[in-house]
MDAnalysis code that builds the backbone (N, CA, C; Angstrom):
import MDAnalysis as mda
import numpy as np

u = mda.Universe.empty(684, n_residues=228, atom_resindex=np.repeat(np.arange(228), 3), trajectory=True)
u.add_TopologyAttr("name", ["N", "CA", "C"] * 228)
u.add_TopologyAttr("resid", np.arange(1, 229))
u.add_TopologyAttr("resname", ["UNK", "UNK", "UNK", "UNK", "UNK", "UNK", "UNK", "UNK", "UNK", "UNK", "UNK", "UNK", "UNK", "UNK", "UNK", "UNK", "UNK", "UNK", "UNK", "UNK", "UNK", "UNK", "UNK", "UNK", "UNK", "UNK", "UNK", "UNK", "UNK", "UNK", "UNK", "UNK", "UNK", "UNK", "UNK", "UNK", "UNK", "UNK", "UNK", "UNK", "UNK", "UNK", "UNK", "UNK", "UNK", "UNK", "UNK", "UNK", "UNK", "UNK", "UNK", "UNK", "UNK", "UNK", "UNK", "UNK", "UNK", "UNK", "UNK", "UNK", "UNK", "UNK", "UNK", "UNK", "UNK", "UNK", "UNK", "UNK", "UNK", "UNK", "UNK", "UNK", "UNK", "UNK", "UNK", "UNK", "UNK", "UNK", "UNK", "UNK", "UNK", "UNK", "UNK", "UNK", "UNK", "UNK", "UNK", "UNK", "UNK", "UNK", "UNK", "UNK", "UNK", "UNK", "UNK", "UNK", "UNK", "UNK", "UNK", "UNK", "UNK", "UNK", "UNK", "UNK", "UNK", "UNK", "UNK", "UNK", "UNK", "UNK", "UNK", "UNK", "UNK", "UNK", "UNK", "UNK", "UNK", "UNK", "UNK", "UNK", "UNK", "UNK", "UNK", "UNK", "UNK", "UNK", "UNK", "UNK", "UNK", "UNK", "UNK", "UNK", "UNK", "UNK", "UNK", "UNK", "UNK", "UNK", "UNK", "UNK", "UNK", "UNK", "UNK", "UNK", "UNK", "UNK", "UNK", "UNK", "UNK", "UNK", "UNK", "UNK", "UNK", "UNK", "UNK", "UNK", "UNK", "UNK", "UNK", "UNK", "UNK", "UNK", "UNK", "UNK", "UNK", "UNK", "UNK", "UNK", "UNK", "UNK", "UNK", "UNK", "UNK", "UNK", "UNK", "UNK", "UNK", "UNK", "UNK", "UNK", "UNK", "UNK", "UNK", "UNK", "UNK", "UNK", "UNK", "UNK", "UNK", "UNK", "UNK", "UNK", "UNK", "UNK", "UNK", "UNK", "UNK", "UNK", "UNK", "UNK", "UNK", "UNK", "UNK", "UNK", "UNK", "UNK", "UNK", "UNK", "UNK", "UNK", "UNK", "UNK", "UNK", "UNK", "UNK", "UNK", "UNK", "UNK", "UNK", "UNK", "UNK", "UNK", "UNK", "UNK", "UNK", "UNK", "UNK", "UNK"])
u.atoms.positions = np.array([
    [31.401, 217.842, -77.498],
    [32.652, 217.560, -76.786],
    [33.105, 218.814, -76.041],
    [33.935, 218.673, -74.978],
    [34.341, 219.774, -74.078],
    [35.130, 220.581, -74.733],
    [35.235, 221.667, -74.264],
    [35.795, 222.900, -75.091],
    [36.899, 223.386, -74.121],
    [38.176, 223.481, -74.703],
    [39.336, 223.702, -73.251],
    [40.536, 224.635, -73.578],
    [40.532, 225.970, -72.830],
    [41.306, 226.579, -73.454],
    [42.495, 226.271, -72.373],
    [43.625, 226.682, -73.304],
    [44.993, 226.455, -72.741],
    [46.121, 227.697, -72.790],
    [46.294, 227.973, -71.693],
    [47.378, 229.319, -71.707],
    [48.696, 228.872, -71.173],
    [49.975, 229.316, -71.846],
    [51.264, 229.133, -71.553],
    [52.056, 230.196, -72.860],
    [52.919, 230.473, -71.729],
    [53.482, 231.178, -72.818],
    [54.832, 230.254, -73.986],
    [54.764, 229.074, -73.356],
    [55.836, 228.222, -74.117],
    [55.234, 227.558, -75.438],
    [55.096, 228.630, -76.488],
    [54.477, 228.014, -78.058],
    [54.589, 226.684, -78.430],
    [55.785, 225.771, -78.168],
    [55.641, 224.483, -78.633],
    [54.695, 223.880, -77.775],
    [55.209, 223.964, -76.191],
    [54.290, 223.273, -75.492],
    [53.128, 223.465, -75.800],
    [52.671, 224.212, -75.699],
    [51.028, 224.600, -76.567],
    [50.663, 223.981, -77.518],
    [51.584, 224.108, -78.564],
    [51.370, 223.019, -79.884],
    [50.625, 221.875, -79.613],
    [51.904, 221.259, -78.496],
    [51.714, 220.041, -78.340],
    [50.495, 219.698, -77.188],
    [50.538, 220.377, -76.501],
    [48.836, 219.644, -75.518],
    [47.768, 220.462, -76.430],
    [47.652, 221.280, -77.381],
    [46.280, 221.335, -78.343],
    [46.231, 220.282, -79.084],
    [47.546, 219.417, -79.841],
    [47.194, 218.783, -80.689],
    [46.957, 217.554, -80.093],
    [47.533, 216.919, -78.629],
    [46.904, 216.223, -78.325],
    [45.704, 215.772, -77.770],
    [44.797, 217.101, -77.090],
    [43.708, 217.070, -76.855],
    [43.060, 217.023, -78.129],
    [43.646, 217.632, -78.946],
    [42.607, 217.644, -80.311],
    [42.023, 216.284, -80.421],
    [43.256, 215.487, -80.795],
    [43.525, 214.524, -81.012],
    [42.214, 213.559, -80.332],
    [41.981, 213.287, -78.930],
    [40.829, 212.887, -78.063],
    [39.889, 213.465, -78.573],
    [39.386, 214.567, -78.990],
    [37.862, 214.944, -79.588],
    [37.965, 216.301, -78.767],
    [38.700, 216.401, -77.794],
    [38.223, 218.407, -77.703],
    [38.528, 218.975, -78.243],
    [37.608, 220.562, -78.166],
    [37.557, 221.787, -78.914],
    [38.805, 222.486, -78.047],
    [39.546, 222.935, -78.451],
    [41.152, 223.762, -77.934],
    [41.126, 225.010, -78.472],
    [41.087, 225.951, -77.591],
    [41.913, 227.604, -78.062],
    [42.692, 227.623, -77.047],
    [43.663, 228.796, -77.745],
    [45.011, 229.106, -76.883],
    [45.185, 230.519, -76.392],
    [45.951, 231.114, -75.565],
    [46.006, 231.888, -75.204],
    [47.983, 232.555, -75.111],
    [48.509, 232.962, -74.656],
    [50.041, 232.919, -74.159],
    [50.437, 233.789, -73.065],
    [49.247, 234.712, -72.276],
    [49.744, 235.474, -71.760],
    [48.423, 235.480, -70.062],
    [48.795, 235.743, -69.092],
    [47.509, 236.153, -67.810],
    [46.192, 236.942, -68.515],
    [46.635, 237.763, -69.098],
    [45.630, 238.873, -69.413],
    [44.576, 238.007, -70.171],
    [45.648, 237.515, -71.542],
    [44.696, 236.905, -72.515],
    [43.569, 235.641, -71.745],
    [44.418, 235.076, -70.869],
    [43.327, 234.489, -70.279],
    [42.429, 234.402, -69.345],
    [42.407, 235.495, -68.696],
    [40.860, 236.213, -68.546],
    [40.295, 236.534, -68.981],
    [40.938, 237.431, -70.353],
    [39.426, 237.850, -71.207],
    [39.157, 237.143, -72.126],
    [39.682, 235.576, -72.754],
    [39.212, 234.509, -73.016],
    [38.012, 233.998, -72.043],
    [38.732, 233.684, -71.016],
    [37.813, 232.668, -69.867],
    [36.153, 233.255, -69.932],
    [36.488, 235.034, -69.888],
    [35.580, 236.205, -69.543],
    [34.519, 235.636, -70.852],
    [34.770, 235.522, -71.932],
    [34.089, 234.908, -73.049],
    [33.019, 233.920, -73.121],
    [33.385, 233.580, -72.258],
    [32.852, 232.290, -71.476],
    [32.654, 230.899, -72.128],
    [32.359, 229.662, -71.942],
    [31.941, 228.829, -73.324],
    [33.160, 227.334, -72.722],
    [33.767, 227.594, -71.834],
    [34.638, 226.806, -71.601],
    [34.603, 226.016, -70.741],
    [34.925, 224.323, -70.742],
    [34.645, 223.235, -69.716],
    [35.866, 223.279, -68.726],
    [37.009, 223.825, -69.550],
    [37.998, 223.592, -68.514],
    [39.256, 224.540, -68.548],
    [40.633, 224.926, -68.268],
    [41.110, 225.472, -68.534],
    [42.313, 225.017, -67.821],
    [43.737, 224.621, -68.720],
    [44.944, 224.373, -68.403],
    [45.378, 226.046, -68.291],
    [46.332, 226.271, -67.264],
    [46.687, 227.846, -67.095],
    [48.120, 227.240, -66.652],
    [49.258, 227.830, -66.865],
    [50.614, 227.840, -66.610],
    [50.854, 229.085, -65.385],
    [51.354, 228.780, -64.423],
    [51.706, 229.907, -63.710],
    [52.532, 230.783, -64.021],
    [53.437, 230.739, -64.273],
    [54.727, 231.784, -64.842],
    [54.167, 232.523, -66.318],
    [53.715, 233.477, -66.477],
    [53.539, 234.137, -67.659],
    [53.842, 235.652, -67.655],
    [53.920, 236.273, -69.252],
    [53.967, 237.510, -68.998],
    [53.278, 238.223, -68.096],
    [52.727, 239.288, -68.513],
    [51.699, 240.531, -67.925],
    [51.218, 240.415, -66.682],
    [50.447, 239.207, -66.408],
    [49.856, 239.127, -65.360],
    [50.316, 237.344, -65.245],
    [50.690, 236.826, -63.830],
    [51.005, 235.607, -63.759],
    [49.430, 234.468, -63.374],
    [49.988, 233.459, -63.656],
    [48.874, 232.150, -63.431],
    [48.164, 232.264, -62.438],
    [48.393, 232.752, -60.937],
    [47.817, 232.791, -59.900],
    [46.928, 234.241, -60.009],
    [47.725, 234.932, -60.278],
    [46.515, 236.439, -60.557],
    [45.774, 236.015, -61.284],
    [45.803, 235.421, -61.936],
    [44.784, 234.611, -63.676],
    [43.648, 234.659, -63.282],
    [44.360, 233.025, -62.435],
    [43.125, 232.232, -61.646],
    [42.484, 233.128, -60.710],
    [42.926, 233.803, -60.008],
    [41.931, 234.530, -58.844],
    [41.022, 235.576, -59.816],
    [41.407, 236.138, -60.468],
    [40.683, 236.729, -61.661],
    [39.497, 236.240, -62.286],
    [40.170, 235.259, -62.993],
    [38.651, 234.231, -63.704],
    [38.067, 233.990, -62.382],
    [38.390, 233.556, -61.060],
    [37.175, 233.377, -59.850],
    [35.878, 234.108, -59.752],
    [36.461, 235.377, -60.045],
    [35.456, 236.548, -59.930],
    [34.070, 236.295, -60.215],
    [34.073, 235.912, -61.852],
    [32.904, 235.783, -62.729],
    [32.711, 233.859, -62.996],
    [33.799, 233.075, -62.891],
    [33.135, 231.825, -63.061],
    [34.430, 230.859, -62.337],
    [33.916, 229.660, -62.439],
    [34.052, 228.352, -61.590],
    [34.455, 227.397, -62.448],
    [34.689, 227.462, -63.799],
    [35.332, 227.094, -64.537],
    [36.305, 225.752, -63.870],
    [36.304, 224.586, -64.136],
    [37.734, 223.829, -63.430],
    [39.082, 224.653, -64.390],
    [39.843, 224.487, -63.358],
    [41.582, 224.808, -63.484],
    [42.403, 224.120, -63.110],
    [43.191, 223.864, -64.277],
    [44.464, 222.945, -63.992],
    [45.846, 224.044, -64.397],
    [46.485, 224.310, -62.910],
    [47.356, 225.000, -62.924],
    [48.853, 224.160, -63.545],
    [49.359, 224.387, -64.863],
    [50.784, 224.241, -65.029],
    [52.028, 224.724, -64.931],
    [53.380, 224.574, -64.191],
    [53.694, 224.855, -63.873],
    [55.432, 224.051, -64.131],
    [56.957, 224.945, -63.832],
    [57.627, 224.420, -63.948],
    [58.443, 224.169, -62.483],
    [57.561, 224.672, -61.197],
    [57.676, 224.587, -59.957],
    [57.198, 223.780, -59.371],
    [58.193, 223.060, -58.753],
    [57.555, 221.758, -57.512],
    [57.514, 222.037, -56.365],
    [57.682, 222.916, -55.557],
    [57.555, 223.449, -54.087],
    [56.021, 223.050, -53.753],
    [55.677, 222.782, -52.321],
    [54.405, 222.181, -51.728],
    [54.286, 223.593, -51.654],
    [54.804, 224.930, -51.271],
    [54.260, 226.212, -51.634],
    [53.547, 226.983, -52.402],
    [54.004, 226.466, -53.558],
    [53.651, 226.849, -55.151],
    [52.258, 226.158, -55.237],
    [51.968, 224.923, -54.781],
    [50.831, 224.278, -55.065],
    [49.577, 224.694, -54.244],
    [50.111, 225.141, -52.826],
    [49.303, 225.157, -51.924],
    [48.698, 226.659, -52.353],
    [49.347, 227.748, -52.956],
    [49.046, 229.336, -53.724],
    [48.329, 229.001, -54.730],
    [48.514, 227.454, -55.504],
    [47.828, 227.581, -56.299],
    [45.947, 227.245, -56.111],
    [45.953, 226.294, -55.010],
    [44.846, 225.872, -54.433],
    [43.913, 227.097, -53.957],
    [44.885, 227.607, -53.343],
    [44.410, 229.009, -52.389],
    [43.671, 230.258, -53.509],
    [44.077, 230.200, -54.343],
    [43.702, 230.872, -55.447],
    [42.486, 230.297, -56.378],
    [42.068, 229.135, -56.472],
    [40.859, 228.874, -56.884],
    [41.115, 227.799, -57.514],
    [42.476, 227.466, -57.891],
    [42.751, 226.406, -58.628],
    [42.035, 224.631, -58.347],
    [42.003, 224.163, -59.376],
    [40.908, 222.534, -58.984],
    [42.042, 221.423, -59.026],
    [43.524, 221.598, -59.945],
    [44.299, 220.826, -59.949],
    [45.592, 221.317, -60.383],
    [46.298, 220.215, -60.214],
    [47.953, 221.455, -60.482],
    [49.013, 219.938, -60.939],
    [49.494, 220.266, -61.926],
    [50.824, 219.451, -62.683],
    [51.854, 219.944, -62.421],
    [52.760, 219.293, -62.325],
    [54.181, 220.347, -62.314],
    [55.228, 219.764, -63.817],
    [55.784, 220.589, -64.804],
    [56.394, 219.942, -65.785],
    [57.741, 220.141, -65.394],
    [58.335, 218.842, -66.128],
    [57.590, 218.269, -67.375],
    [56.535, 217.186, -67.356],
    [55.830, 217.117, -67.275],
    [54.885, 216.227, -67.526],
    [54.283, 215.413, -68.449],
    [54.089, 214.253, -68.028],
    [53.915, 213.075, -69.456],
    [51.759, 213.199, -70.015],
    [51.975, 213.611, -71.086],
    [50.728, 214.032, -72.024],
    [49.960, 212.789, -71.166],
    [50.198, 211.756, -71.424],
    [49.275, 210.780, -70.842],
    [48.749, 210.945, -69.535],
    [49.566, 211.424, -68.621],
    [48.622, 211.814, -67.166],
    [47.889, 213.338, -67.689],
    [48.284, 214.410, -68.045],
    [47.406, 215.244, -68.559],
    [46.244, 215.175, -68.825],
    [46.003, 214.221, -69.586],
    [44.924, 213.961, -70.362],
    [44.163, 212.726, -69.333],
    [44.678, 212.018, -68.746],
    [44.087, 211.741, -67.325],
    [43.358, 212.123, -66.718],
    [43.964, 213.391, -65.934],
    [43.727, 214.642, -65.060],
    [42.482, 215.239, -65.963],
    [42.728, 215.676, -67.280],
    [41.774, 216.738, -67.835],
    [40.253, 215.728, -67.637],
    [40.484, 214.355, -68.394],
    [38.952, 213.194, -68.420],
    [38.773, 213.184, -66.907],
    [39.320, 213.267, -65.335],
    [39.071, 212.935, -64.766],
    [37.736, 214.159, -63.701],
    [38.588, 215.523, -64.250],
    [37.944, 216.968, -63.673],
    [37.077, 216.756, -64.502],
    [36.812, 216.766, -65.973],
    [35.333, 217.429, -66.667],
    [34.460, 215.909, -66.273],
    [34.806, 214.948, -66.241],
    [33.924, 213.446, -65.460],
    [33.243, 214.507, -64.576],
    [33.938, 214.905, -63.442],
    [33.448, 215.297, -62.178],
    [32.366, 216.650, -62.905],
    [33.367, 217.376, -62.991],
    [32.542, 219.020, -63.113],
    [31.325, 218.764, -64.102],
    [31.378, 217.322, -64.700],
    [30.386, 217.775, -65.931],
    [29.311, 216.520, -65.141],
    [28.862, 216.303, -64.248],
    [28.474, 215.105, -63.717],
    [26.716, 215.590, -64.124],
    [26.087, 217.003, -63.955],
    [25.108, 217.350, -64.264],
    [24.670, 216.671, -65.846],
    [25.558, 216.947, -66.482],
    [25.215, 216.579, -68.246],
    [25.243, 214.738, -68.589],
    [25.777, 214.475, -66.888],
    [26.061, 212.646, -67.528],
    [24.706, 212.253, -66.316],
    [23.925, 212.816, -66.175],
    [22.809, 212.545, -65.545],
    [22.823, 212.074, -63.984],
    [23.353, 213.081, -63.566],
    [23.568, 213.071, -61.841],
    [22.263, 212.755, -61.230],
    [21.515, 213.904, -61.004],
    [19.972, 214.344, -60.415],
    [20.610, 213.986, -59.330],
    [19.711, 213.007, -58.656],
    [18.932, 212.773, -57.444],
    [18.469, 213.547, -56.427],
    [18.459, 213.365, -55.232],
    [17.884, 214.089, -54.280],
    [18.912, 215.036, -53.389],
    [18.187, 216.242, -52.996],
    [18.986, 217.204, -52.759],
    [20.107, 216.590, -51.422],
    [21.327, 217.221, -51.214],
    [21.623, 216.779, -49.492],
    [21.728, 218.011, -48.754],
    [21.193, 217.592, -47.254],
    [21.047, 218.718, -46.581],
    [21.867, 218.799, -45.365],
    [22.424, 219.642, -44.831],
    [23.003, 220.001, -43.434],
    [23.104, 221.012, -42.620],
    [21.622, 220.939, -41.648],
    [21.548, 222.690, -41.331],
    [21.159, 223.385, -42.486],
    [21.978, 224.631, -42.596],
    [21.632, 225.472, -43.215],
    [22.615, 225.221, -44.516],
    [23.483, 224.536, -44.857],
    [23.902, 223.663, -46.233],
    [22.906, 222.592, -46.987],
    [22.842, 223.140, -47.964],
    [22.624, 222.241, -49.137],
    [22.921, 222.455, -50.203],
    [23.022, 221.178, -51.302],
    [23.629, 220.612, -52.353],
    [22.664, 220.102, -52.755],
    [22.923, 220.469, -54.531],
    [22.247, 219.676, -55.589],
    [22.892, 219.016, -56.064],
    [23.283, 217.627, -56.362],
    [24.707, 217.194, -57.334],
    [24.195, 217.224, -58.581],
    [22.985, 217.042, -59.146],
    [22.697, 216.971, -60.200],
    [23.000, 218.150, -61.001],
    [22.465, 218.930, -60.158],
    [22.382, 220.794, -60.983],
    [24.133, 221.516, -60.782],
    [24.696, 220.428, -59.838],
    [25.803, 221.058, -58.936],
    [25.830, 222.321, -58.362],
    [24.915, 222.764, -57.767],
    [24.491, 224.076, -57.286],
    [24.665, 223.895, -55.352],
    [25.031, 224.973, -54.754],
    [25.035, 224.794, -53.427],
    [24.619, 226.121, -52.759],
    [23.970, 226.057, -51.571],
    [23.508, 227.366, -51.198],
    [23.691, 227.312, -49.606],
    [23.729, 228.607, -48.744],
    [24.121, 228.838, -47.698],
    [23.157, 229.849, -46.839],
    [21.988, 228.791, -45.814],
    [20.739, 229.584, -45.888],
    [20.345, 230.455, -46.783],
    [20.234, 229.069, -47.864],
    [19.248, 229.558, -48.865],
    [19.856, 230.759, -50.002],
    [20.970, 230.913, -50.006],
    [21.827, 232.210, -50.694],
    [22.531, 231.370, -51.809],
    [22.517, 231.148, -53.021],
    [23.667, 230.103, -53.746],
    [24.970, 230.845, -53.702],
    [25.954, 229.655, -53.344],
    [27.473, 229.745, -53.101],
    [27.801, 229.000, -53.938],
    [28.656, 229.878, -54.849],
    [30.118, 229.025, -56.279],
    [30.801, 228.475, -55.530],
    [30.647, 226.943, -55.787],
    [32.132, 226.162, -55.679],
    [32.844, 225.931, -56.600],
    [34.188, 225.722, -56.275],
    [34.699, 225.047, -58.005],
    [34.318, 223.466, -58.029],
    [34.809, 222.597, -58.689],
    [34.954, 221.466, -58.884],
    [35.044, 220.691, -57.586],
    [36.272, 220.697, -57.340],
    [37.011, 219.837, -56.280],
    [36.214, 220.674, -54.866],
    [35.771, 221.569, -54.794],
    [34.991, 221.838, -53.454],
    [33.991, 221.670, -53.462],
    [33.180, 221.158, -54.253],
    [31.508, 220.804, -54.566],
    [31.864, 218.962, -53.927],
    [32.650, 218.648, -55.481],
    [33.356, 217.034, -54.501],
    [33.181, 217.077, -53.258],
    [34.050, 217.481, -52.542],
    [34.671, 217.202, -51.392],
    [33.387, 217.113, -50.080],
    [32.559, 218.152, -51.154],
    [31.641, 218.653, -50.120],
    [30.274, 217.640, -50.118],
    [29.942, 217.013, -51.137],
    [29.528, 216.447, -51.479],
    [29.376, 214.844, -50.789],
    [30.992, 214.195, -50.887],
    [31.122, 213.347, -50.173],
    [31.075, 213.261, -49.002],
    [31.019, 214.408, -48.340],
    [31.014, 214.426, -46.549],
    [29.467, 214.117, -46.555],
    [28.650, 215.436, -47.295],
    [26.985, 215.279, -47.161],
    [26.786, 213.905, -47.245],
    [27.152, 213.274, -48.163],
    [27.004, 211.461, -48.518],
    [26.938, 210.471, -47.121],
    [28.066, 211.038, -46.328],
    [28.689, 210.087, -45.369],
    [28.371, 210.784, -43.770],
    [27.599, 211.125, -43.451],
    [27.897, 212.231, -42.173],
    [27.859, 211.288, -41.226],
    [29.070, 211.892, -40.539],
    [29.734, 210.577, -39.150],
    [30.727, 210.071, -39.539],
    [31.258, 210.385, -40.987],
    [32.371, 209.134, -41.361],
    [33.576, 210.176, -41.533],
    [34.494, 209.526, -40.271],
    [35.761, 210.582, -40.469],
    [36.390, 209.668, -41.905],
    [37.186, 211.031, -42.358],
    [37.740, 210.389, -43.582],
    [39.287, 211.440, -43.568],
    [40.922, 210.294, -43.687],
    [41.774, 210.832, -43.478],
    [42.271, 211.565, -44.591],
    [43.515, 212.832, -44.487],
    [43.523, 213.496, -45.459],
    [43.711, 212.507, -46.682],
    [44.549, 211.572, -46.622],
    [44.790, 210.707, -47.802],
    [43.712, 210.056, -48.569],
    [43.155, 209.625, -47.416],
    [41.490, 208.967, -48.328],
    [40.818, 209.555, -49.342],
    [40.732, 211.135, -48.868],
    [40.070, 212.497, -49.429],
    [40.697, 212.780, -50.990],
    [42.138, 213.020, -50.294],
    [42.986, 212.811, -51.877],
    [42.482, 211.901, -53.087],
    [42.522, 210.650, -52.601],
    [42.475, 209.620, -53.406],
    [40.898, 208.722, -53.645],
    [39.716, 209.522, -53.162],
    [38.012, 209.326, -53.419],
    [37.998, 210.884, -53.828],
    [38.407, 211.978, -53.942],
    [37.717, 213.058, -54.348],
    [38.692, 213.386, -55.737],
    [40.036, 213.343, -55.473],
    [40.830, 213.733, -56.730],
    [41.129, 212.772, -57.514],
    [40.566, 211.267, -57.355],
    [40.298, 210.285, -58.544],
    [42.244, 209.536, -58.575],
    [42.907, 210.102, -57.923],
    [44.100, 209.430, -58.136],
    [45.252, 209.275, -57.260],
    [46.385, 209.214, -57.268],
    [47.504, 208.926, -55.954],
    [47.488, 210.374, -56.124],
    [47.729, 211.624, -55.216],
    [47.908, 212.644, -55.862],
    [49.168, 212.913, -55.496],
    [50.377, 213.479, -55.703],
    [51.617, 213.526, -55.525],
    [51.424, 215.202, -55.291],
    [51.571, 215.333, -53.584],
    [52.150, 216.330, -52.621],
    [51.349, 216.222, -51.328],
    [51.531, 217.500, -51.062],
    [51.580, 217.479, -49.936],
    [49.591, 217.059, -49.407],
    [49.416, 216.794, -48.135],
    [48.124, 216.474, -47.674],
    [47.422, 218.123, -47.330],
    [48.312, 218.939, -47.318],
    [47.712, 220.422, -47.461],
    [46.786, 220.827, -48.181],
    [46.917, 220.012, -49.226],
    [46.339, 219.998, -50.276],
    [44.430, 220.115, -49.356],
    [44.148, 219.208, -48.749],
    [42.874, 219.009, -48.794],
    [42.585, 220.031, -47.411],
    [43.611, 220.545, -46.492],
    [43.175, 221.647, -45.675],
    [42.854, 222.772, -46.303],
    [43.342, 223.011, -47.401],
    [43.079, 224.557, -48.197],
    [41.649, 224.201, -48.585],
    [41.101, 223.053, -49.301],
    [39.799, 222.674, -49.366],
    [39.168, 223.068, -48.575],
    [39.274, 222.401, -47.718],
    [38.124, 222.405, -46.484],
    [38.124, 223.571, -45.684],
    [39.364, 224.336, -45.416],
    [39.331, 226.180, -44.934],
    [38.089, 226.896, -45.887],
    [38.300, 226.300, -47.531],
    [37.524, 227.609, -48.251],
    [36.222, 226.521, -48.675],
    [35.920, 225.482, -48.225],
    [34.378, 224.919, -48.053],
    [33.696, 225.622, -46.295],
    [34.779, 226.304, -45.404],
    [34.022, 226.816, -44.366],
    [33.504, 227.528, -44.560],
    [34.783, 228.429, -45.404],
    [34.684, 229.979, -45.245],
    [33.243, 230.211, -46.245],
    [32.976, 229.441, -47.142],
    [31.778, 229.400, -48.049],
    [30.248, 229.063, -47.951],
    [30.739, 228.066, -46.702],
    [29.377, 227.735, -46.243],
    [29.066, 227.371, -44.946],
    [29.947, 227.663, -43.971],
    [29.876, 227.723, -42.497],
    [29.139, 229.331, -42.041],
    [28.472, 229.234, -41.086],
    [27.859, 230.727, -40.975],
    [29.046, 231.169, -40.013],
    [29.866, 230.822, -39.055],
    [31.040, 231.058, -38.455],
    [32.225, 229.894, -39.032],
    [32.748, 230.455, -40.147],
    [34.095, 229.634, -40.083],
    [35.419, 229.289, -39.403],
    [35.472, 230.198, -38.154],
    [36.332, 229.635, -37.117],
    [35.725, 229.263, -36.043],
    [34.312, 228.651, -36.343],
    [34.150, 227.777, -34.929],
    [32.896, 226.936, -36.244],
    [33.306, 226.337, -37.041],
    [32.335, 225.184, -37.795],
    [31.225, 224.521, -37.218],
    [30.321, 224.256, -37.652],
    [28.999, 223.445, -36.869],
    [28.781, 222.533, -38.009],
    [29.363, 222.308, -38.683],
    [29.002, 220.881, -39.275],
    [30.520, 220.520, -39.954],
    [31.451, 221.207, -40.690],
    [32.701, 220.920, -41.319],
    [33.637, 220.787, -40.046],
    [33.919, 219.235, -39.852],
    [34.476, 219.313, -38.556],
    [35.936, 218.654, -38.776],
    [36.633, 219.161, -37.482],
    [38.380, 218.064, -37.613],
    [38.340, 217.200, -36.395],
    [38.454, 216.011, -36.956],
    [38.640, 215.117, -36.261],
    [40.494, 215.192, -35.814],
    [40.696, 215.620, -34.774],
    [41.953, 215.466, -34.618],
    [43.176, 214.526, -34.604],
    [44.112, 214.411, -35.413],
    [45.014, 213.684, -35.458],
    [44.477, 212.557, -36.763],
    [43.154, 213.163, -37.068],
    [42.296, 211.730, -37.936],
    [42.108, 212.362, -39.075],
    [41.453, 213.403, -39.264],
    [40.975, 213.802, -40.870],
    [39.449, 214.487, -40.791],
    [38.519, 214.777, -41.177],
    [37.418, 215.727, -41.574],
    [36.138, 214.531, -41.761],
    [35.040, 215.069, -41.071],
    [33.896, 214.731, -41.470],
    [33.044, 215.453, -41.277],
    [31.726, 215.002, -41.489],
    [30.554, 215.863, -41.466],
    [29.870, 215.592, -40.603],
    [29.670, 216.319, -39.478],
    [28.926, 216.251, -38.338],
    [27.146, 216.025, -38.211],
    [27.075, 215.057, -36.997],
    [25.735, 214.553, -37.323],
    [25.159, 215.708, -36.303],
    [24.236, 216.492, -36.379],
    [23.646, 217.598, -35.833],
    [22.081, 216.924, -35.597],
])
């Protein structure tokens, strides 16, 4: 079973989403502070990781850009901020998903089955055949991606995203669609959401990311993958 550590500095809350993940069959450690959870994450061993933004020492967003460094880990940023700002810093930072509390345990635990589904798609027997574009390609099975031939870390939700374009090339798809086939649900904010995606799927695997040759905008329409 998945192994998921959880950092917040609010002790009950903690209590309570360990004992309810427990509860489902995951393995839970805790953390309470930025620091601690990097050099947890740094430990390595982990499917997923709930992170709270507001913490002592070092805050949620330094966290996350931190753990980026060394792994790809999915992240679900928690938070007691609803600003489309706050979310969009959190994206920008490496984050795969973001709650804002208070939040009801039952979508939590939603959200958590819905990221390790995705991120863990290698272990539920993905394979198939590689996809190619230019000088992009993707393994979904291995979830591995490389950039003439160089492998490039995605997280979760940018392997998705990226994934489904390779699937479909020619098929514009609007920001909302994207939301709701890549993040598995209605997602509540802003459609920014999927431009911060697709900026850091250029910047990762476009050989010029301000002039794209295959990650394209359909204007006024939404993103597809160009037939070359």
């Amino acid at each position: 079973m998945a192994k998921i550590l959880v950092v917040d500095d609010e002790q009950v809350l903690v209590k309570g989403i360990k004992f309810n993940l427990e509860h489902e069959g995951y393995q839970v450690e805790v953390g309470c502070d930025g620091e601690q959870a990097v050099e947890l994450a740094r430990e390595g061993g982990f499917d997923l990781i709930l992170l709270d933004l507001m913490m002592p020492r070092i805050d949620g967003l330094q966290a996350c850009m931190r753990i980026r460094e060394f792994s790809n880990v999915p992240i679900i940023m928690l938070t007691a901020k609803g600003e489309d700002t706050d979310k969009i810093m959190g994206f920008e930072c490496g984050a795969d998903d973001y709650i804002t509390k208070p939040f009801n345990l039952l979508e939590l635990k939603a959200r958590v089955r819905a990221l390790l589904r995705r991120s863990g798609s290698a272990e539920q027997g993905g394979g198939g055949r590689l996809l190619e574009a230019g000088h992009i390609r993707l393994d979904p099975g291995g979830r591995a991606a490389w950039r003439d031939g160089v492998p490039v870390e995605l997280t979760a939700k940018e392997f998705d995203l990226m994934e489904l374009l390779l699937r479909n090339p020619g098929r514009v798809y609007s920001r909302e669609n994207l939301l709701n086939v890549v993040w598995g649900y209605e997602y509540i904010g802003d459609y920014r959401t999927v431009d911060v995606h697709v900026r850091r799927l250029r910047e990762k695997l476009e050989l010029d990311p301000a002039n794209p040759e295959f990650i394209r905008t359909k204007w006024g329409v939404g993103y597809y993958l160009a037939k070359l």
